[in-house]
N, C-alpha and C positions, 0 to 999 in steps of 0.2 A: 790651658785646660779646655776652655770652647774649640781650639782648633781638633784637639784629641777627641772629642765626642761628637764634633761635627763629621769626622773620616768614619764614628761607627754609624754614625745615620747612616751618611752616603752607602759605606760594604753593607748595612740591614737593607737598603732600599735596594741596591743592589741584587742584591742575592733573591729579595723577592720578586724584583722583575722577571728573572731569568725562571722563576719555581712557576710564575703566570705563564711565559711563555711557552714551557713543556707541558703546562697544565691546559692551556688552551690547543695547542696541538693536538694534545692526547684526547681531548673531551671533541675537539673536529673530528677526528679521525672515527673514533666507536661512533660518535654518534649519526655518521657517513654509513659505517657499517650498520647499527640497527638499522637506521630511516631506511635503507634501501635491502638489507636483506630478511626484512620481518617476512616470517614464513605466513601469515593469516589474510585474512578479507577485510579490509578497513573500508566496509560501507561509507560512513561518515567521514573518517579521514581525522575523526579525534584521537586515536590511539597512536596513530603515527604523530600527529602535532601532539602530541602529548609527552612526546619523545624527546629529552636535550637535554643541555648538562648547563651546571652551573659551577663559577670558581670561588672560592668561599675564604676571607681570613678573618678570622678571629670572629666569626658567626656573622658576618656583611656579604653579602654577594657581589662581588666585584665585575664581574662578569657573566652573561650567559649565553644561550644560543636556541631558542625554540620558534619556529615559524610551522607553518600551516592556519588549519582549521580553529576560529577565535577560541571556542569552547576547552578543544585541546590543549592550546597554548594558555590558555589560564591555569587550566586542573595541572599541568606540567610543575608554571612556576609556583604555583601553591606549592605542592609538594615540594618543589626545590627548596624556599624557603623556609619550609615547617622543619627539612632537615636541615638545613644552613643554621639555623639558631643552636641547634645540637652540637655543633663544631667550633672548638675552641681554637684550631691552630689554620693551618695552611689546608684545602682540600679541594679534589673534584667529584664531584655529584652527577651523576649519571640516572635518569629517573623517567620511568614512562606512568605521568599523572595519572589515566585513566584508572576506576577503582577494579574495572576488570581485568588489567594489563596480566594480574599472576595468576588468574583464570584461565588467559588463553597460554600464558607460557605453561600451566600445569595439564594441557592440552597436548604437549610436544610440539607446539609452536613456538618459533625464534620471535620473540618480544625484544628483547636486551641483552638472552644468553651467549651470543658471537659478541656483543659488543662488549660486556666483562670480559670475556675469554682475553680478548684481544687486547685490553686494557692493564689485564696479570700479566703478559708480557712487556707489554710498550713501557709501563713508565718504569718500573724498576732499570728495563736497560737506557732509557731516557737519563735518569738520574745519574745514572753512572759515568754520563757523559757531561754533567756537570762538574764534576770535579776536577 
């Protein structure tokens, strides 16, 4: 019986390596896309550090990725955090800390909006290539 529930740990641990590694993929890649094609004036350089993703199980951040400007990079993983507690199962969080980031995207400036875009496509066909 130990042999039989040690083969489901191994397939659970399994299967969630492989959901980090498309989940860390997918959260490089948009968040490549924001940090570099944000359409605005980043005086300071907090709104861009403010920019990263985080990978989330069962409300733990297991992973992130935010560099720049100190301030930024704090207000970033704040918010990542405050939603990671929110999420019960497997997730990536995608988030520009700054409290004005949906000021300047309600501006028609690119904040985050190419890097969701880009996001609704990757991981669904990501996924698909799990199986």
């Amino acid at each position: 019986m130990n042999a039989i529930n040690q083969r489901f740990v191994d397939a659970q641990k399994e299967i969630e390596e492989k959901f980090i590694r498309v989940l860390r993929y997918c959260g490089e890649t948009v968040i490549n896309e924001a940090r570099a094609n944000g359409s605005y004036r980043d005086v300071t350089g907090n709104l861009r550090a403010s920019k990263g993703y985080a990978i989330i199980i069962n409300g733990r951040i297991v992973e992130e990725n935010f560099t720049g400007a100190a301030e930024g990079v704090s207000k970033g993983k704040s918010l990542a955090q405050q939603v990671a507690s929110g999420q019960p199962d497997i997730a990536l969080v995608v988030v520009a800390g700054m409290k004005y980031a949906s000021q300047v995207e309600s501006r028609g400036r690119n904040v985050l909006t190419s890097a969701e875009q880009l996001a609704k496509t990757m991981i669904p066909n990501l996924l698909k290539q799990l199986k």
